[in-house]
C-alpha positions in Angstrom: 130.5 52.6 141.4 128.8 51.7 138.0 129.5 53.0 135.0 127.2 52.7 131.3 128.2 54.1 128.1 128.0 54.1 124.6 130.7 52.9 121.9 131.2 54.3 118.6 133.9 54.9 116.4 135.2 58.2 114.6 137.2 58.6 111.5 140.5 61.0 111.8 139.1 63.1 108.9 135.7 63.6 111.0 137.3 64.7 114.2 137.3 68.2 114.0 133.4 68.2 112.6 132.9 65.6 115.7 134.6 67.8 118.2 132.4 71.0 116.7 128.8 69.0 116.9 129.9 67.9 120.8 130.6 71.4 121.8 127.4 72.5 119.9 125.6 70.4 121.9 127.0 70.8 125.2 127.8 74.4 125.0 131.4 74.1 126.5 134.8 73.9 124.8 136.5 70.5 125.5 138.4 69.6 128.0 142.1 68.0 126.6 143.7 65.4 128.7 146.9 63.4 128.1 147.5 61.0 130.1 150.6 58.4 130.4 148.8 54.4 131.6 151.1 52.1 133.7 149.5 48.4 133.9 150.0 46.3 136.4 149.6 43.0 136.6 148.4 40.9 139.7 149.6 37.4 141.0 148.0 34.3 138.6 146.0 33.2 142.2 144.0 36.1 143.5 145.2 37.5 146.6 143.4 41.0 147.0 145.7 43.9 148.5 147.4 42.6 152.2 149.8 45.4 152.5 147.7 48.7 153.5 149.1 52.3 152.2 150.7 54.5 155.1 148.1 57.0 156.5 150.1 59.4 154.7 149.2 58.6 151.6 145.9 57.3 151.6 144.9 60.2 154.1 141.0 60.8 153.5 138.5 57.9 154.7 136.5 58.0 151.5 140.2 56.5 150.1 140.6 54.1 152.4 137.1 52.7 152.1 138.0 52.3 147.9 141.2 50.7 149.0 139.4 48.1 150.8 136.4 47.8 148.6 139.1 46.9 145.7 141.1 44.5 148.1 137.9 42.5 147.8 137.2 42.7 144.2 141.0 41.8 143.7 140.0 38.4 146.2 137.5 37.2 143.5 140.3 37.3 140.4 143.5 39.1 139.4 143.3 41.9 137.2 145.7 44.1 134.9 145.0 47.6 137.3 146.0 51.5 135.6 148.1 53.6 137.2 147.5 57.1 135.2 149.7 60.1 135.1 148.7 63.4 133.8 151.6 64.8 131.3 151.5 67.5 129.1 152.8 67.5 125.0 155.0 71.0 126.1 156.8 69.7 128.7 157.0 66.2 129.4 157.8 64.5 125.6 161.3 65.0 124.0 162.4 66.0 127.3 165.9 64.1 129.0 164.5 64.2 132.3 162.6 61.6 133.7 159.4 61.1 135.5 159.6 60.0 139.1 156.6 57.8 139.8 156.6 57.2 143.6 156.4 61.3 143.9 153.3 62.2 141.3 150.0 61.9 142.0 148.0 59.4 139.9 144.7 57.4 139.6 145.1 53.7 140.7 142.1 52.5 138.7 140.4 49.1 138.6 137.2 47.8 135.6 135.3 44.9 135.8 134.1 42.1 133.3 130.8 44.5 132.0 127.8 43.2 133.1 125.9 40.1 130.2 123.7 42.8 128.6 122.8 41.0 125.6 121.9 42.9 122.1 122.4 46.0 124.2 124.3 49.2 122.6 125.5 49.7 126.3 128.0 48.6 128.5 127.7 48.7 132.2 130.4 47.3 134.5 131.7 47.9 138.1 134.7 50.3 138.5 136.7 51.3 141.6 139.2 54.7 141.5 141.5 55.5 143.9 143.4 59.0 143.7 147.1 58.7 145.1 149.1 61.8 146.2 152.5 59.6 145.6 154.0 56.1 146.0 151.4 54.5 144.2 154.0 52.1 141.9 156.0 51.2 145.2 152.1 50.4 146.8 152.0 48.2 143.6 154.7 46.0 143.9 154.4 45.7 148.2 150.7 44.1 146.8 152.4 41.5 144.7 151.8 43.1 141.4 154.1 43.7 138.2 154.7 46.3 135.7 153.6 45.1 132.2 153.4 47.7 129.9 152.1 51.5 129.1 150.2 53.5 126.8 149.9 57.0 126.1 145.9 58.6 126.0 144.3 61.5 124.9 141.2 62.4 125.4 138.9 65.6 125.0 136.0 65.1 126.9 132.3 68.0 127.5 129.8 67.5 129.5 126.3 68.1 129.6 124.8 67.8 132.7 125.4 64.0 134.5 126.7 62.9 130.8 130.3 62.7 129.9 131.2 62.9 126.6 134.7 61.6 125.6 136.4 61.4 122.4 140.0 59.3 123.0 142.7 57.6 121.5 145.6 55.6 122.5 149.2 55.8 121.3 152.2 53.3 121.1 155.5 53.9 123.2 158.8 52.4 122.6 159.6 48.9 124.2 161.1 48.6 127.8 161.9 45.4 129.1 160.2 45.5 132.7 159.8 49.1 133.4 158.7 52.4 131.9 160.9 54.5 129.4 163.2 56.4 131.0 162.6 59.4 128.7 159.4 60.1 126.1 159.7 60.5 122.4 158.4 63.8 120.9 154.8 63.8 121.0 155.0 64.3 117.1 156.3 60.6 116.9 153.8 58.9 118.7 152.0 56.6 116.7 148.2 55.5 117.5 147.3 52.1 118.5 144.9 51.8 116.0 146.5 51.8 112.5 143.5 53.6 111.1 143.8 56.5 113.3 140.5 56.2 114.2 138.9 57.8 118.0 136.7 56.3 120.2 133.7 57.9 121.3 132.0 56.7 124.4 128.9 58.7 126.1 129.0 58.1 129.8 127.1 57.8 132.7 127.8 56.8 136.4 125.9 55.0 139.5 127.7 55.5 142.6 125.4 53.5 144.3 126.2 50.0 143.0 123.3 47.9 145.3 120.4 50.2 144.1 119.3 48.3 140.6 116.3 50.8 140.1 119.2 54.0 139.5 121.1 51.6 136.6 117.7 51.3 135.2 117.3 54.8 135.4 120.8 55.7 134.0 119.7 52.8 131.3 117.3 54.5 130.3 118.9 58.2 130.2 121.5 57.0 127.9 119.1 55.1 125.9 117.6 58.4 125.6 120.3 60.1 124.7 121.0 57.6 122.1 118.4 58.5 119.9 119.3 62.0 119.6 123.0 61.2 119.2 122.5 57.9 116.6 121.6 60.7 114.1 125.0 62.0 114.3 127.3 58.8 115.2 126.7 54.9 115.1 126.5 53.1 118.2 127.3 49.4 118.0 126.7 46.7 120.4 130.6 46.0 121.6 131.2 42.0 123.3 131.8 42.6 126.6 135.1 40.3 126.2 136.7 43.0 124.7 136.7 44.7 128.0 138.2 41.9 130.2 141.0 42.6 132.6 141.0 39.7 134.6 144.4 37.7 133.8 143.3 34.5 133.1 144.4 31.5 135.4 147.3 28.8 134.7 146.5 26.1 132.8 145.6 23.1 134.6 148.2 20.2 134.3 146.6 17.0 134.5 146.6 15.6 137.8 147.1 18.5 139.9 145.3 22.3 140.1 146.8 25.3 139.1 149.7 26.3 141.6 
């Protein structure tokens, strides 16, 4: 799958005016979502995905297909992957218990370096997402890759017809050495990534069908479209596709001899 959107950023003290025009023009309240991000690192030499999830977990064909379409993409280069978790503010921060990862569902998902659009207010780039019914951590590690760090994200998203709409931000949590927290702060003591509190806004559109260049310059041209009646309203800016990289970057060559 492809996916192209739009990049611009919203002040805190514009949110609620931002959130109001978005569900003005897409007639729907928005949808919240908080979400807790695991990232996982691959091996420093590409070595895709060798050990297969159980049947029982990867049940469906469609998944199994994605698992194998990512095992390729993972061939090319390692990549930092997302595990995300859906939590909710009530019930799952200032809590003691503890979240069991192996038994939630999450979202193993996979982004690609964005495609060398040059002077272009969009980014397109390759994306793979495969939904996990449990075990998806232990999957991880089998696979050869490690736990790095997480984020929280929130997100309130509309719709209006094939274009997402998303307004997000991500949030600091405390420091643990090699795994996740073992207990979340209150969600009142989160502090946002960006200093300024600013959101992101991103106006989305997807290609499933990655081989079909005539449908990305169709959706190229939607969200071009779209553009012009959303510039009046928020500032798009052309973004360097760098800042989107997950690929972990090789070892440094010693000279002499390759990288191990």
């Amino acid at each position: 799958m492809h996916e192209l959107f739009l990049t611009a950023s919203v002040k805190q003290g514009d949110f609620d005016t931002s959130c109001a025009i978005l569900q003005g023009l897409s007639w729907m309240t928005a949808r919240r979502t908080i979400s807790r991000i695991l990232f996982f690192a691959g091996q420093p030499q590409a070595k895709g995905l060798p050990n297969t999830p159980p049947p029982g977990v990867l049940p469906r064909q469609q998944e199994k297909q994605l698992w194998v379409e990512l095992s390729k993409q993972l061939l090319r280069s390692s990549y930092i992957l997302q595990a995300t978790y859906e939590v909710a503010p009530e019930t799952d921060f200032g809590k003691e218990s503890t979240m069991d990862f192996n038994r939630l569902p999450a979202t193993l998902r996979w982004t690609d370096l964005p495609d060398p659009l040059r002077d272009s207010p969009i980014t397109s780039r390759k994306k793979i997402e495969v939904p996990f019914p449990h075990k998806l951590p232990v999957i991880m590690m089998a696979n050869g890759h490690t736990y790095t760090n997480e984020l929280i994200q929130e997100s309130y998203s509309f719709n209006r017809g094939d274009l997402e709409i998303v307004l997000s931000r991500y949030y600091h949590l405390p420091e643990s050495q090699g795994r996740p927290i073992a207990h979340l702060p209150a969600w009142n003591d989160l502090r946002p990534v960006d200093s300024a509190q600013k959101w992101v806004l991103n106006v989305k559109l997807n290609v499933a069908e990655d081989g079909q260049p005539e449908k990305l310059a169709k959706a190229n041209e939607e969200l071009m479209r779209n553009k012009a009646e959303f510039e009046k309203l928020f500032d798009f800016k052309v973004v360097d596709r760098r800042v989107f990289d997950t690929r972990i970057a090789p070892p440094p060559v010693v000279p002499g001899r390759g990288p191990s």
